[in-house]
Every structure is written in structure tokens, then in C-alpha cells.
C-alpha positions as CSV (number, residue, x, y, z in Angstrom):
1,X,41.8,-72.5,47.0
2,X,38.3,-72.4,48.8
3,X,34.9,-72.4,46.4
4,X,34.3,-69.1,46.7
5,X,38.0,-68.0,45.7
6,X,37.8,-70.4,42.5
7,X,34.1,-69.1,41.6
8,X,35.2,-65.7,41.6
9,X,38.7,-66.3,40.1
10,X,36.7,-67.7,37.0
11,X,34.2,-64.8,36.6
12,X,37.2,-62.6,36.3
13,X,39.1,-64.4,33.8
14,X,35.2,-64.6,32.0
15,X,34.8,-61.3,32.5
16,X,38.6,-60.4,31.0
17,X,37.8,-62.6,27.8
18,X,34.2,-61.2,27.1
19,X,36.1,-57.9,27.4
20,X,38.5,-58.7,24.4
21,X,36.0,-60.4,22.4
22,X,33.9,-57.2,22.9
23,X,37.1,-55.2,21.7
24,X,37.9,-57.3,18.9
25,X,34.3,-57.1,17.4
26,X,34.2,-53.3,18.2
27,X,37.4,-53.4,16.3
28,X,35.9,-55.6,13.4
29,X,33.1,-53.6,13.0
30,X,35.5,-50.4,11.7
31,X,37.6,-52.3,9.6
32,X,36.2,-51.8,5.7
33,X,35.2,-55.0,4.0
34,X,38.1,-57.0,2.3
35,X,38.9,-59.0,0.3
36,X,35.1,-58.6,-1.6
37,X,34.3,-60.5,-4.8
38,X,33.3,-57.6,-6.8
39,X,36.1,-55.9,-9.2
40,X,34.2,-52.4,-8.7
41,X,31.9,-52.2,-5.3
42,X,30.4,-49.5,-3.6
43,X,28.3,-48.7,-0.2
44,X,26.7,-45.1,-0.6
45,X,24.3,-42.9,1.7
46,X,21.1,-43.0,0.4
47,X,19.9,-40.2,2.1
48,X,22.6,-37.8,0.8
49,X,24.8,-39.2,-2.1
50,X,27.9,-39.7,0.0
51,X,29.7,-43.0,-0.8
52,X,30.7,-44.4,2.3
53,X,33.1,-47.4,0.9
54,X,34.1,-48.1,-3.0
55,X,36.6,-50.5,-3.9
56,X,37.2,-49.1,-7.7
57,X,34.2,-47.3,-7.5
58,X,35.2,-44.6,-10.2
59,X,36.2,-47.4,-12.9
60,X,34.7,-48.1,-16.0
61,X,33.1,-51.1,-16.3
62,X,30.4,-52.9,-18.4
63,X,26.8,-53.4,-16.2
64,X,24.8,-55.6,-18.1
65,X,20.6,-56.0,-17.2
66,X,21.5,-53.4,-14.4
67,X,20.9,-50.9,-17.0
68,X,17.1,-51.4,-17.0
69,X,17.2,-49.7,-14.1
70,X,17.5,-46.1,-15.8
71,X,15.6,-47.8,-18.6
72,X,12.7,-48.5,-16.5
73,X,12.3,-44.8,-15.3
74,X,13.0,-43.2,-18.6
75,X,9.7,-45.6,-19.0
76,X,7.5,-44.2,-16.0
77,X,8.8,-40.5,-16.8
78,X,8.1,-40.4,-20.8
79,X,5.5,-42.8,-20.9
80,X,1.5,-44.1,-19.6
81,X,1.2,-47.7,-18.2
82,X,-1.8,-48.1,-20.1
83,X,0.3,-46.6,-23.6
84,X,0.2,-49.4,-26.1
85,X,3.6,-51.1,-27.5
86,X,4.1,-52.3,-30.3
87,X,6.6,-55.4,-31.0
88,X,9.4,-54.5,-33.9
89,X,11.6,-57.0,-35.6
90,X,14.3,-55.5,-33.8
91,X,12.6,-56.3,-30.7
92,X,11.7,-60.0,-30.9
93,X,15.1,-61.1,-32.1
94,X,17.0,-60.2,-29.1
95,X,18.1,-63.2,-27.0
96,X,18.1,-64.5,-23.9
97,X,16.9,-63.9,-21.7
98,X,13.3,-63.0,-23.5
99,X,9.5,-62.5,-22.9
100,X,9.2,-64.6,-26.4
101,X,7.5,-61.5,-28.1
102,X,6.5,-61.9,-31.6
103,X,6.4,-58.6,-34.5
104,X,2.9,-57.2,-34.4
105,X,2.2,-58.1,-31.0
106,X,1.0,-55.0,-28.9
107,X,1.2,-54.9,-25.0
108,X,0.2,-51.9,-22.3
109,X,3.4,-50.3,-21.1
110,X,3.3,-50.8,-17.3
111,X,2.5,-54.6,-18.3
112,X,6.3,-54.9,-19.7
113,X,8.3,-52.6,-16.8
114,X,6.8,-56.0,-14.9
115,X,8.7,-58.2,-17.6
116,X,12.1,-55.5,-17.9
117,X,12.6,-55.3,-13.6
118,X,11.5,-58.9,-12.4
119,X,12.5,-61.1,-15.3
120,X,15.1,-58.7,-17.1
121,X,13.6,-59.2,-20.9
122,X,16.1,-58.0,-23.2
123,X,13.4,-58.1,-26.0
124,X,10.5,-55.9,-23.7
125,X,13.5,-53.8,-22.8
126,X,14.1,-52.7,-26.5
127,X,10.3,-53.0,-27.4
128,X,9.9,-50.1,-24.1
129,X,13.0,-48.2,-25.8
130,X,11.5,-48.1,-29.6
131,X,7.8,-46.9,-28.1
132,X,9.4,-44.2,-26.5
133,X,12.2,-42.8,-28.2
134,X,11.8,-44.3,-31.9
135,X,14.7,-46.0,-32.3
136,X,17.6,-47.7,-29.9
137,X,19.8,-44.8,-30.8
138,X,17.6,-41.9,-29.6
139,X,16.8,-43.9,-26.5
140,X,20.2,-44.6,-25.6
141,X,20.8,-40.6,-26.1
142,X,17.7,-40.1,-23.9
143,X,19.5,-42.8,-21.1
144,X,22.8,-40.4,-21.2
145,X,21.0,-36.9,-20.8
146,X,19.4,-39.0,-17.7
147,X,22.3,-40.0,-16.2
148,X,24.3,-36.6,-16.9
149,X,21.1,-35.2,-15.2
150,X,21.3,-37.4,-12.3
151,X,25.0,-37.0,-12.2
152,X,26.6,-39.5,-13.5
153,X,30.2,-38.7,-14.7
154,X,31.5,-42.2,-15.9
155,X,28.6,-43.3,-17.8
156,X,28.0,-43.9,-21.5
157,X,25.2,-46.4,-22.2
158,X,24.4,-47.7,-25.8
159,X,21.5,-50.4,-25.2
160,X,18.3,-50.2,-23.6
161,X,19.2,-53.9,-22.0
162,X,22.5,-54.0,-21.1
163,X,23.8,-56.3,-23.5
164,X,27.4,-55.7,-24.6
165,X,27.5,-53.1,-27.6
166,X,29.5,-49.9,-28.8
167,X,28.9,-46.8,-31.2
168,X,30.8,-43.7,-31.6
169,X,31.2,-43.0,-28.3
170,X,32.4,-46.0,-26.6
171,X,31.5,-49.1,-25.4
172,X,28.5,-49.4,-23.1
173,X,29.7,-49.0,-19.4
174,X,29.3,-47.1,-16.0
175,X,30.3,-47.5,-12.8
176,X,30.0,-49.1,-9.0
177,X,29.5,-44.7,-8.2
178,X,27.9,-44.3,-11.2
179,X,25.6,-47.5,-11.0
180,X,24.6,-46.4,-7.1
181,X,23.6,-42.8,-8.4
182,X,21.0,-44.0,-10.6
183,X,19.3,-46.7,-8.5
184,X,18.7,-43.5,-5.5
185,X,17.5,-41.5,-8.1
186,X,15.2,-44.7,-9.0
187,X,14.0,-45.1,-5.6
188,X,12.4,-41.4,-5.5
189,X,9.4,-43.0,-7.4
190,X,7.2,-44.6,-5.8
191,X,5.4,-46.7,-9.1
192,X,9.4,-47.9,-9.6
193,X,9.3,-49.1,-5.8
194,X,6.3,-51.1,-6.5
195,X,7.3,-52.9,-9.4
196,X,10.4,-54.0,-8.3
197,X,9.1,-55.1,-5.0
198,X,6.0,-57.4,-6.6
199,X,6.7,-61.1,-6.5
200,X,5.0,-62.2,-9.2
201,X,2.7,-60.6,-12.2
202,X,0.4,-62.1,-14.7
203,X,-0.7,-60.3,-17.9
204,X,-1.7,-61.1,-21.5
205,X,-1.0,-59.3,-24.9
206,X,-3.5,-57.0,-25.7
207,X,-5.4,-59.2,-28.1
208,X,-5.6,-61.7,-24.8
209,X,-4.5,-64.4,-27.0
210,X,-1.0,-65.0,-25.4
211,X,-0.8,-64.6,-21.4
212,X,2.5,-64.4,-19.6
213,X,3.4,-65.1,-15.7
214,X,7.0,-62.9,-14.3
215,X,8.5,-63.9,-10.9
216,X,11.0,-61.8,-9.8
217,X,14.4,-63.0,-9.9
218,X,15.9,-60.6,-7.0
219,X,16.6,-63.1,-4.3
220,X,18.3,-61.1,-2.0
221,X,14.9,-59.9,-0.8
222,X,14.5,-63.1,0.9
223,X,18.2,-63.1,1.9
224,X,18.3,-59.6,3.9
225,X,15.3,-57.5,5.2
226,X,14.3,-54.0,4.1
227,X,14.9,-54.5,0.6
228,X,13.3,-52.0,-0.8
229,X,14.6,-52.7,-4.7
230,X,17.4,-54.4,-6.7
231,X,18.3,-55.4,-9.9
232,X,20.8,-58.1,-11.2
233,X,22.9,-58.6,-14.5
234,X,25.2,-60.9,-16.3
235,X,27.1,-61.0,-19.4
236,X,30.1,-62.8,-20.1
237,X,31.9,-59.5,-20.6
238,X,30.5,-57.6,-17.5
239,X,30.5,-60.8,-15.0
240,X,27.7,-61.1,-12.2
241,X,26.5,-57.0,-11.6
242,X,24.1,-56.4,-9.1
243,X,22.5,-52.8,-7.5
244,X,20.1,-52.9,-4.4
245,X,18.7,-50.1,-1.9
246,X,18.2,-51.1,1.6
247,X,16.8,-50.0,4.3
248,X,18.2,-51.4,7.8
249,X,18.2,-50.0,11.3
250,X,16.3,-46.9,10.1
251,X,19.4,-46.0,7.6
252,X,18.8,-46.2,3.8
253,X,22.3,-47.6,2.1
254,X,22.8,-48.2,-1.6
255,X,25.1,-50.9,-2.3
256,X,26.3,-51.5,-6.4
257,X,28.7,-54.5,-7.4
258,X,30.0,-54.8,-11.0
259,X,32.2,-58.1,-12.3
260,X,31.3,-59.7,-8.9
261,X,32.2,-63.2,-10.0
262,X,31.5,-65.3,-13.1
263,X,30.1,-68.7,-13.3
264,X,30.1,-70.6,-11.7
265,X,30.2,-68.2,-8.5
266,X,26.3,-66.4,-9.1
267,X,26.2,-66.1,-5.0
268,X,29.0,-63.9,-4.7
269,X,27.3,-61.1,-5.4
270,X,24.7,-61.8,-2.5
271,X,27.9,-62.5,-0.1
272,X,29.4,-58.9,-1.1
273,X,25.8,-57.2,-0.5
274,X,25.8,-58.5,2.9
275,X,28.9,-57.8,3.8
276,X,28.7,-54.1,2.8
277,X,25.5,-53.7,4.0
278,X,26.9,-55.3,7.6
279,X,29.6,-52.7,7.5
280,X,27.3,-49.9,7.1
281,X,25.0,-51.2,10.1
282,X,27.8,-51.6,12.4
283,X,29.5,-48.9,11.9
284,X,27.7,-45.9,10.5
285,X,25.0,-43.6,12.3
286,X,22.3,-40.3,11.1
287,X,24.3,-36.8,12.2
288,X,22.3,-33.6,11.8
289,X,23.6,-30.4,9.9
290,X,24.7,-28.3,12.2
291,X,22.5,-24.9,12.9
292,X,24.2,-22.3,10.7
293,X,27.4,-20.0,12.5
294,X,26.4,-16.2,12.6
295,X,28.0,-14.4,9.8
296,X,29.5,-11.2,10.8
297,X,29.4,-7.7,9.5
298,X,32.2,-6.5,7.6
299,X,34.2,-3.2,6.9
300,X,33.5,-1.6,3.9
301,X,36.4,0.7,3.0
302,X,35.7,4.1,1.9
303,X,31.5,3.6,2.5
304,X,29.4,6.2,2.9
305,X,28.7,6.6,6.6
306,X,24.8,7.5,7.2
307,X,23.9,11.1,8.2
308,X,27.0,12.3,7.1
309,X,29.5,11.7,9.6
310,X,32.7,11.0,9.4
311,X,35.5,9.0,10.9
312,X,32.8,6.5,11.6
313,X,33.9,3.0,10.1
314,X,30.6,1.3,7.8
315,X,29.5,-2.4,8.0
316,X,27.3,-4.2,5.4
317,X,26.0,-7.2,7.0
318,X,26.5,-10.6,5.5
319,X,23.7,-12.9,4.5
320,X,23.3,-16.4,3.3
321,X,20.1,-18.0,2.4
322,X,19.9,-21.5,3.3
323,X,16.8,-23.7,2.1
324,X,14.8,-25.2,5.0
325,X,15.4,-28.7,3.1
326,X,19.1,-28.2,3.6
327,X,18.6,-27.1,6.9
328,X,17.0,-30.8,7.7
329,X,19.6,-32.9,5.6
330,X,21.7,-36.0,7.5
331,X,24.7,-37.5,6.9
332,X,25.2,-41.1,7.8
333,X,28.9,-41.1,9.6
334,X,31.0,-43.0,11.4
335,X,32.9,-42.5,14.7
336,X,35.5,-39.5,14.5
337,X,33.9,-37.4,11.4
338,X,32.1,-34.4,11.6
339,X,30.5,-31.9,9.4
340,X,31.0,-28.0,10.5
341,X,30.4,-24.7,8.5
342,X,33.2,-22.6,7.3
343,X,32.8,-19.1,6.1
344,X,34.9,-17.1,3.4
345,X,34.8,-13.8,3.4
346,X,37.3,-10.7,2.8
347,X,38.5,-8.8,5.9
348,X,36.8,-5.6,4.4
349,X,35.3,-4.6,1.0
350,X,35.6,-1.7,-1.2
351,X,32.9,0.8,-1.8
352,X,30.7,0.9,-3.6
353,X,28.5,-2.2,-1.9
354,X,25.3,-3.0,-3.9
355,X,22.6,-4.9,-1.4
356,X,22.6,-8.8,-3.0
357,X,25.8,-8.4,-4.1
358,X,28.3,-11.6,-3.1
359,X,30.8,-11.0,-0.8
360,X,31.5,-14.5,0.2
361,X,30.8,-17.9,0.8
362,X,29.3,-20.6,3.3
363,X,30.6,-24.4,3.5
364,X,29.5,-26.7,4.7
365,X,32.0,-29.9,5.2
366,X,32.2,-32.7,5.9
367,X,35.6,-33.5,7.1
368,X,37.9,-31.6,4.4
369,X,35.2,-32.4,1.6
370,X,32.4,-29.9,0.4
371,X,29.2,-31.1,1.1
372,X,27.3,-27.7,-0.2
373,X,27.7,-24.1,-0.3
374,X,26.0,-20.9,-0.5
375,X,26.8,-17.2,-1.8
376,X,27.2,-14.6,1.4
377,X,25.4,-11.3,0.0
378,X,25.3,-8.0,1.4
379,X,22.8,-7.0,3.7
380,X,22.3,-2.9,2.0
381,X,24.0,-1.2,-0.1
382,X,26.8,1.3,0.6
383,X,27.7,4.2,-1.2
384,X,31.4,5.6,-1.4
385,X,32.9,8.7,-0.4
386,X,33.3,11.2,-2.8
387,X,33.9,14.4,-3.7
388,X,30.1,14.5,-4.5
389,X,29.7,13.4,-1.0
390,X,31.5,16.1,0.6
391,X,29.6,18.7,-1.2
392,X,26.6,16.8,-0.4
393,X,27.8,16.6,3.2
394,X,28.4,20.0,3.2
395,X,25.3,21.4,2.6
396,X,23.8,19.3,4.5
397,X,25.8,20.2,8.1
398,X,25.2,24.0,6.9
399,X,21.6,23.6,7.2
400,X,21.6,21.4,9.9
């Protein structure tokens, strides 16, 4: 075999195995993570909600310090950073991990979110709780209207920190959905962003007697870029927890991991996030809602025809109103799924039609799943032929 015939005998066989490589990683790439760490993990949408990969991601589950998440907006939503706190018995006997508050001691408010989200104080966190609520108790019932509101559906939270408790109605838990729901309602303020993103914060009591110096214990910022916030927990009972929001290749992903690991395994939590967050790169990409189909006019059975003729069939015209904001919404999806509209509406309607009145509805799905939906009114209203009508109409072709 000549040069040239060996030369180009190896490009092809090079050429034949970059091919399959490039198959096999395409191939990778849409296979979902296995094998994770995490007992309960999930990789949601930031944008819209949608979870995009759980592993367990509906079951119950303690969270430990991740629950200063919610606590720490309850905080900036009820509260003033520059709101003094005072220091409770209650409060300086928590343990570990602790600012080392003492009873009397007063501190401004947005000084301690610094000591909750970087260092995860379980004494500031109940200090923050008691300022604002009272007691414990009525803060915890404050954190469940909160995540009801933000819709969570899996969640019953009993301490302001995360440490293990119960009361009446259960044991304190959420989950991986759950857990993911709270941080993207977290990230929508801006002041949260901040805090959670600062390295490192100095402050004093407010006497200026004691001074204290946080560093924030989130290493995956260093780990992966576009962190934009995260917080970890641990407790023997709930295991290494940890909930993050990213934003990578110009798609914002959520990614929450409960009971990933125990010691002495505190990395796998950063090994799951990576993965998830690899899978959600790789194989994810923005789609636009649709513009809206036309929705048709529709019989109306026995309606009163303008001018008074008959045999003529009447239409009331469909309408659905659609905020702009809705309009502009997009779905991170993967290869083969597609959203589409689908209209319900009844092949004719009986008069009377009042204008406003619903006479159907508007989906729009996302594959075979709801994504949101929207009334179809009618367009006038439409009167029904009567006897009154037929007097009516015959007057009226008399004089006419």
C-alpha cells in the first residue's frame, strides 16, 4: 500500500471513530443522571417552575439549615435591616453551629441575615424568628402560610433553623420539589441575592462591644460558575441537604438535594450539583410560547338573529384574554417536546348568551401536561327566540 493510500485509509478509520465518540456523547448527554448520591434530588426550570429531573422529588424528607432559606425572606419581607433584635434565652442556648450570642445582646437585623445565610447560625436564626413573629411557634406558622403561598404542597416546617423538631402537625420536613420552589421564589429579591453572594461580612453588636467576622460557607461558588445563591444543611437525621440557583449558558436551573450523603461523604453533594446541572446544559434549550391559535365563532342555538331575520344561523365569537407576561414566558426543553395550545369549546351553545360569559377554555401544554389556561368568553350577548320575539318581529316587518 502506497503513502498516500495508508494516509488516507487512517483519516477514515479517524474520521469513523470521532463519529462514534461524537454519537456516544450526543447519546450521554440525554441519558438522566444516575446513580446520584442524594436520596431526594431535583433539577427544575428556573424561569418557569417545571422540574426537569427529580429522583424522589415528591418525598418527605427532613432539610436541615436549608430552611433558612424561607426564614431569611420571611426576614427581608416582615422586617427593616436596620430593626433592632433582641437576644432571648431561647436564642443563645441553641447549638451548633452558633454566632455565640449572649441574652440582652441587641443586633440590627440585616447584620444577622449575614450570620443565618453565610454561616448558618442556629441561634441568629431563632433570635430573627422571635423579633418578628414573637415566638418560634407563630414564626413557624408564618414559614407554612409562605410556603403554601409559594406553593409548596409537601411542606411542614417547625423551626426557624432546621434543626430536627415536631409539634402537632408533624415532624419538620419538605421536599427536593418543595425545597427548589422556595429557593426560585428567593431569588426574585434582589437584597436575598446579595447576601448570599457576599464572601465575607464584619459587624458588631449594637453596643460595639463584641464584633463578629462571617465567611460564607457555600463552596460551590468557587466549584461552578454563575452561582447566583445556595445554601447547605446537615443534621444527623436529614444527612448533607443542599439548594443552589444557577445560571449557565444563559439558562437559570435550580437544583435541591436532600440526604445527599452523611459523614464522612460532605462532597457528594457538590458531585450531584454538577452532575444535574451538566445534564441540564447539555441537554436542555429556551422554547417560546407559541402565538395564540384563533378561536372560532360558534353556533348559538335558538339566538336571536339581528334585524329580525330568520333561518339565519347566530355566532358569538370566542375570546380569551391572555396577559402580555404569559405571552413572553419560555420553557427550557429538551429535544422531542413541544408546547402547543389546545382549545375546548362546545360545538354550539344555547341561548341565551350573556357577553363575558365562559364558553370554554384555552391550554396551553406542554406535552400532555397543563402548563396554564384561560376562560374563552363570549364576544356579545345573544338573545333567544321567543314568542316575544316573534311579536316583536312582527311588528317590526309590518312597519318596515
Amino acid at each position: 500500500m502506497n503513502i498516500k493510500k495508508y494516509a488516507a485509509v487512517i483519516l477514515l478509520a479517524a474520521a469513523v471513530l470521532l463519529q462514534g465518540m461524537t454519537v456516544q456523547n450526543i447519546q450521554a448527554a440525554e441519558t438522566p443522571p444516575e446513580n446520584l448520591y442524594a436520596m431526594s434530588a431535583v433539577l427544575m426550570d428556573g424561569d418557569s417552575g417545571r422540574i426537569l429531573y427529580e429522583k424522589e422529588g415528591n418525598t418527605i424528607r427532613p432539610n436541615a439549615s436549608t430552611t433558612k432559606v424561607l426564614t431569611c425572606i420571611l426576614a427581608l419581607e416582615n422586617a427593616k435591616g436596620d430593626d433592632y433584635v433582641q437576644v432571648s434565652t431561647n436564642a443563645a442556648s441553641q447549638p451548633e453551629v452558633k454566632l455565640g450570642m449572649k441574652k440582652g445582646q441587641q443586633f440590627y437585623m440585616e447584620d444577622l441575615l449575614y450570620s443565618l445565610m453565610l454561616k448558618s447560625h442556629n441561634d441568629t436564626a431563632v433570635a430573627i424568628a422571635e423579633n418578628i413573629s414573637g415566638s418560634v411557634e407563630n414564626f413557624a406558622r408564618l414559614m407554612n402560610e409562605k410556603a403554601e403561598e409559594i406553593g409548596c404542597t409537601d411542606t411542614h416546617f417547625v423551626t426557624p433553623n432546621g434543626l430536627d423538631d415536631s409539634n402537632s402537625g408533624g415532624t419538620h420536613h419538605t421536599t427536593a420539589a418543595d425545597l427548589a420552589r422556595i429557593m426560585r421564589y428567593a431569588i426574585k429579591n434582589k437584597t436575598f441575592l446579595a447576601i448570599t453572594q457576599t464572601r465575607d461580612h464584619t459587624f458588631s453588636d449594637i453596643s460595639g462591644k463584641y464584633h463578629f467576622s462571617v465567611h460564607n460557607t457555600n463552596a460551590f461558588m468557587d466549584m461552578e460558575k454563575g452561582v447566583l445563591s445556595g445554601k447547605t444543611g446537615f443534621t444527623a437525621k436529614a444527612g448533607y441537604c443542599y439548594v443552589c440557583a444557577c445560571s449557565q449558558n444563559g439558562k437559570l436551573m435550580i437544583v435541591a438535594l436532600l440526604g445527599c450523603g452523611w459523614p464522612n461523604h460532605k462532597n457528594y453533594k457538590w458531585k450531584d450539583c454538577s452532575r444535574l446541572l451538566k445534564y441540564g446544559r447539555d441537554n436542555y434549550f429556551y422554547v417560546m410560547v407559541p402565538d395564540p391559535p384563533e378561536i372560532p365563532e360558534i353556533p348559538v342555538k335558538n339566538g336571536a338573529p339581528e334585524g329580525f331575520v330568520t333561518g339565519k344561523t347566530v355566532y358569538t365569537q370566542g375570546n380569551a384574554q391572555i396577559p402580555s407576561e404569559d405571552k413572553a414566558r419560555r420553557f427550557l426543553m429538551k429535544k422531542g417536546e413541544s408546547l402547543s395550545w389546545n382549545i375546548h369549546y362546545p360545538e354550539n351553545l344555547d341561548a341565551p348568551v350573556e357577553k363575558g360569559a365562559i364558553i370554554g377554555r384555552l391550554d396551553c401544554m406542554l406535552e400532555n401536561k397543563i402548563i396554564f389556561s384561560y376562560p374563552v368568553t363570549s364576544g356579545s350577548t345573544i338573545g333567544r327566540i321567543n314568542y316575544k320575539w316573534y311579536i316583536n318581529k312582527v311588528f317590526h316587518d309590518f312597519f318596515h
